[in-house]
N, C-alpha and C positions, 0 to 999 in steps of 0.2 A: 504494500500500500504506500503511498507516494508521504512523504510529509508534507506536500503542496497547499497550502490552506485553499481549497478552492470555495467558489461563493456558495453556492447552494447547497455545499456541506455546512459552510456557516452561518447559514438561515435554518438549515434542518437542526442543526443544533440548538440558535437561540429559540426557535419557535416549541422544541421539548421544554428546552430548561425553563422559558415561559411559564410552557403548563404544568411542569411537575411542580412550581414555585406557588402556585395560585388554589392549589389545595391543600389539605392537610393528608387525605387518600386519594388515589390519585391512583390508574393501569394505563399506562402507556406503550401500545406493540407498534413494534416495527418491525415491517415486512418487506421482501424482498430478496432479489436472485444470490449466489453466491457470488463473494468475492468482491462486492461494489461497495464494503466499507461500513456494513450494520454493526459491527463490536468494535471496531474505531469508534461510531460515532459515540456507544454509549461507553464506550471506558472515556472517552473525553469530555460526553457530560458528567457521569461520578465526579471524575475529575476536578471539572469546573465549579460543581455544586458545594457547598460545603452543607455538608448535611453527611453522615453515615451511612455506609454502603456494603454490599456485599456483592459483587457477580460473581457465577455461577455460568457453566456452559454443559446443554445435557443432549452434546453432539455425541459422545464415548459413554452412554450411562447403558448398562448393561440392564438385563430383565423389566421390569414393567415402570418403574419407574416414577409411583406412588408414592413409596414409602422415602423415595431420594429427595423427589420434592417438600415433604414433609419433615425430612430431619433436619436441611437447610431451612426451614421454614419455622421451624422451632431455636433454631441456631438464631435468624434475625429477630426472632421476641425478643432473646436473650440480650441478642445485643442493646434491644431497644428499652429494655428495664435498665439495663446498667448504666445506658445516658440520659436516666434519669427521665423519659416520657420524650425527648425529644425525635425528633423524626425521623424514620429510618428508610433505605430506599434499598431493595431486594431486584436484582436483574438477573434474569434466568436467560441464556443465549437458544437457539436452536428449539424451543420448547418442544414444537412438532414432533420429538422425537421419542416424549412422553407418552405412555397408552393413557386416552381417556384423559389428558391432563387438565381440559377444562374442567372437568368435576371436582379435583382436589383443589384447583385451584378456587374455584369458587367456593368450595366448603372454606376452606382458610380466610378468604377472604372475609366470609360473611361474619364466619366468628371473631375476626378481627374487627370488624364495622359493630359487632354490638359489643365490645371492648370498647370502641370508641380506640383503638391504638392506631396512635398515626405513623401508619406503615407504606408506604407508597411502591405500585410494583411496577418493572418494566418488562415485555416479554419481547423477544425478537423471535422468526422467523423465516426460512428459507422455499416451505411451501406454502405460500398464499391460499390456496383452497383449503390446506388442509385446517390451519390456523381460523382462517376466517371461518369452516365451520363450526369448531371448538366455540369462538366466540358468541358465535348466533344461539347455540343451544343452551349456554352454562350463562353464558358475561353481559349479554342484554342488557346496555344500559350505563354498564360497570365501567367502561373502558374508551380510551379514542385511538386511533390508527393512523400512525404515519409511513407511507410507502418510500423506499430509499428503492431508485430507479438505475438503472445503467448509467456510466458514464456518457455525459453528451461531449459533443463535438469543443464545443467553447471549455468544458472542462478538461478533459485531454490535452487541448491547446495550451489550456493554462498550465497543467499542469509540465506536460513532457515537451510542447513545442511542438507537438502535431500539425498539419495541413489537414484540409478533409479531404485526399485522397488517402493516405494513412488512416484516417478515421474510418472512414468508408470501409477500407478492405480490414485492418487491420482492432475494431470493434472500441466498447468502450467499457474493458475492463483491464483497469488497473494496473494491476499485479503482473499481469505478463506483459507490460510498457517496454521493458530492461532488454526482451528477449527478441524483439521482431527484427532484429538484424541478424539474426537467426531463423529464420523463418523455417527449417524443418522442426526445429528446437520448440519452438513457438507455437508450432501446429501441436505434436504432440503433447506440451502443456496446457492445452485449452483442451483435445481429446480427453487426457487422463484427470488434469484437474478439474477441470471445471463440467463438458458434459459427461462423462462416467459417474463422477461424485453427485451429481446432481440428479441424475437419473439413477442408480442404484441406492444412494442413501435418500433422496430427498422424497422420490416415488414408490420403486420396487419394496423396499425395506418399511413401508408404511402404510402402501392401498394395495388393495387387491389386486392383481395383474393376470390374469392368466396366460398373457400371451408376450413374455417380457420381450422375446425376440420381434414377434409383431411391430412391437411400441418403436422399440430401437429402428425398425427398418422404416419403422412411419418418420421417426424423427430425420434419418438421413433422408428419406425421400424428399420429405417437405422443407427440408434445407439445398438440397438441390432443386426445388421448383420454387424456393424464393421469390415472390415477385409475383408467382404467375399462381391462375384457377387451377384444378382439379378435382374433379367431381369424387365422390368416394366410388363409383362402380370402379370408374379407373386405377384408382389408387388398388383396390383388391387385386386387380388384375398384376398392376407392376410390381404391387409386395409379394404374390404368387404365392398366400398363406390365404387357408380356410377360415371364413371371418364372416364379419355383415360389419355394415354401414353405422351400426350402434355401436359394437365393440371400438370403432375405428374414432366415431364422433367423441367418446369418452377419454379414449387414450390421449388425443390433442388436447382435451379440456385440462388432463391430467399434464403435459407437457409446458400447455400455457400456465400451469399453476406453479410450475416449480421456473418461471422464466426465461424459456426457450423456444418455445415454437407458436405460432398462433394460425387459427386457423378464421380470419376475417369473414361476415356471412356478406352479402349479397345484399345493398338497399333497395328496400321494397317498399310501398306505403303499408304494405301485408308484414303483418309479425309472424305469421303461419307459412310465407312464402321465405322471408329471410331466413327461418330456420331450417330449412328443408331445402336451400339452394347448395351448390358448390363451395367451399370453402377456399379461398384465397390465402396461398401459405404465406407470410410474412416470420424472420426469425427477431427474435427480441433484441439483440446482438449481433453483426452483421461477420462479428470474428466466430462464430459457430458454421455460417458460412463458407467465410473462407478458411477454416483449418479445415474441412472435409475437401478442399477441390485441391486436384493433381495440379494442377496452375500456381504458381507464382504469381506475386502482386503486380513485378517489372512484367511480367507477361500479360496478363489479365489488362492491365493499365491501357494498352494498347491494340485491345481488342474490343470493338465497339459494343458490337450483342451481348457479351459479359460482363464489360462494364457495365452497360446502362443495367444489369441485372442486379449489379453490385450497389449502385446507386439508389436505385429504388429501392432495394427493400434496404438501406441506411435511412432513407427518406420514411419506410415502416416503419423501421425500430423507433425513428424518434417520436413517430407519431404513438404508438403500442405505448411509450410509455407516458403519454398526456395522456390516453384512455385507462391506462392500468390507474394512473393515479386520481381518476374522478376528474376528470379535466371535461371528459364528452364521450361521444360514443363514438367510432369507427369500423367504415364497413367500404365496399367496393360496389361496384356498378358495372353493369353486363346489359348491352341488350345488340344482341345480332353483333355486326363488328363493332357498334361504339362501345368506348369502353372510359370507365373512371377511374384511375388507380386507387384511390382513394376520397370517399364518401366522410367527415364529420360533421356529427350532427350534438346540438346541445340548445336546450333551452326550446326546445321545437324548429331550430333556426341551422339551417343548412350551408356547409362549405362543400365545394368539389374542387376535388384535386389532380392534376394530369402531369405525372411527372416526365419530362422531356430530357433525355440525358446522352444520346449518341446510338439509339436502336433504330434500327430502318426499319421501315415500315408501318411503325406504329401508325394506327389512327386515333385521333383523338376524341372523345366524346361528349368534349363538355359541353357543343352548341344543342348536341343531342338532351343532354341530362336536364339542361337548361326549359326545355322545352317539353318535357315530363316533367319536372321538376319545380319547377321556379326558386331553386336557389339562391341563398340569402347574398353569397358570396363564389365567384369561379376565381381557382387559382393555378397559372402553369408554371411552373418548377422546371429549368433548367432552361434550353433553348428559346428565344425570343422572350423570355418571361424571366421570373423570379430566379436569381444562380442558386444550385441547389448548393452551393459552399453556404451560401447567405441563410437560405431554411435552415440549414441544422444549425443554425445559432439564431432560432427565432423563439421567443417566447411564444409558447401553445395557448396561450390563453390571448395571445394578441390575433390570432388569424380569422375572428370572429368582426 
């Protein structure tokens, strides 16, 4: 991880220490993909805060993992009596990794809420569905959620001196900054740490799976069709595994949760039709991309139909994560040859997006969508239009 103070770590930071400061109890989770800096952030708010603390990480905690949280959890009373009532703040890293852990966590809490003990908790994790289902069933009420997203293009910059073709091919995580002048080196560090650990521990090792090879060949497929539709009959066909159309729709949901692959629906005025369309792969990170292709960057760079492949779905990820973060919704548009690469929508109020980056042939759709549509806002990305260097350093809440 960089020591690079970057901005929007330093807004994520103040806007916790904020709210952990303005209660007396207080659940704060945070969520998000591996490697983008969620135990940085909170060992620097502990840090920052002067208040009493404890973290805890239950990535290595072996068997169910009830009684673990509970003994740490009797451990910060402890502490909290001996300084005398003052306020204590308990951060548990990876929680997801707990069986059932919203339950005990909400038993403690609750008996700690009618103690009146000002115990304040933070939870981080790495699968977003799984976390946010915990919370929906046990925490109703209890808690607020802050999403820590992929590194963007301006952050990168800041930090390592990136361009956004670097950006573009070479993604916005981190930790493997040091190594892309290495780029076999590179590749296989993003394979091993980042999607193997994420998909084995963040997924297989927590939901149900039957078909773990399935998933993985979904996941490379739709990292190779980056950018582009595929309907799920096709997708059966190219994975060449016994399956249906539900096992397939699940396992992306399950991908998109641990922040890797998404599978965009189809804007429709119909909510029956957008669920039931084609799904549009977009990767959340544009380096899971390219550590799977036999190409090089200096190669790739120079090659028009794979760049512009490259670009768009950079031009996905950033938008993936204005929608992952409650920014709007995000979808795609299809009709006959027009096409939208990107559909957001927020407030009832409509942007379309045509990103233009060095691909022949494309057609563009948006005089089409415009005229189904009426459209709040059209916007083209890249040639004659918007530089797509310029978008990835746009604020998503400006394109409205």
């Amino acid at each position: 991880m960089s020591k690079n103070k970057i901005m929007y770590q330093r807004y994520l930071l103040k806007e916790v220490e904020k709210r952990m400061g303005e209660d007396r109890r207080f659940i704060q989770v945070i969520l998000g993909p591996r490697q983008v800096g969620k135990t940085t952030l909170v060992l620097q708010l502990l840090e920052k805060m002067e208040t009493s603390s404890l973290y805890l990480s239950a990535d290595n905690v072996e068997g169910s993992g009830e009684a673990w949280v509970e003994k740490h959890w009797q451990a910060a009373r402890a502490r909290l009596k001996s300084d005398a009532g003052k306020e204590f703040i308990l951060a548990i890293d990876e929680i997801q990794k707990i069986n059932d852990w919203s339950s005990v966590v909400k038993r403690l809490w609750d008996e700690d809420t009618a103690e009146r003990a000002p115990l304040k908790l933070i939870l981080s994790g790495s699968s977003r569905l799984l976390v946010q289902q915990g919370l929906t069933e046990s925490l109703a009420g209890r808690y607020e959620v802050t999403y820590m997203n992929h590194w963007s293009f301006s952050e990168m910059h800041q930090a390592f001196g990136w361009d956004a073709d670097h950006f573009a091919w070479f993604g916005g995580y981190p930790g493997s900054a040091s190594l892309i002048y290495d780029e076999p080196r590179w590749k296989k560090y993003i394979s091993d740490a980042l999607i193997e650990t994420s998909i084995s521990r963040d997924i297989l090792m927590l939901t149900r799976v039957d078909k773990p090879a399935l998933m993985r060949r979904l996941f490379e497929l739709g990292c190779r069709y980056s950018g582009q539709e595929l309907s799920f009959t096709k997708m059966l066909g190219q994975l060449q595994d016994a399956g249906n159309t539900v096992t397939l729709s699940h396992y992306l949901r399950l991908l998109s949760s641990a922040g890797l692959l998404t599978g965009l629906e189809k804007y429709s005025a119909s909510v029956v039709r957008q669920r039931s369309s084609s799904p549009k792969f977009v990767v959340h990170n544009t380096a899971l991309l390219s550590s799977l292709s036999a190409s090089a960057f200096k190669e790739v760079l120079h090659q028009p139909e794979k760049w512009g492949r490259v670009v768009e779905s950079a031009i996905g990820s950033h938008l993936i994560d204005g929608s992952v973060r409650g920014l709007f919704d995000l979808y795609y548009w299809r009709n006959g040859v027009d096409e939208v690469d990107f559909v957001v929508v927020r407030d009832g109020r409509v942007t379309a997006i045509e990103v233009k980056s060095g691909m022949v042939g494309r057609h563009s759709g948006l005089e089409a969508f415009s005229r189904f549509f009426k459209p709040h806002r059209l916007l083209l990305v890249g040639e004659k239009g918007i530089p797509w260097q310029e978008f990835l350093k746009t604020d998503l809440r400006e394109i409205f």
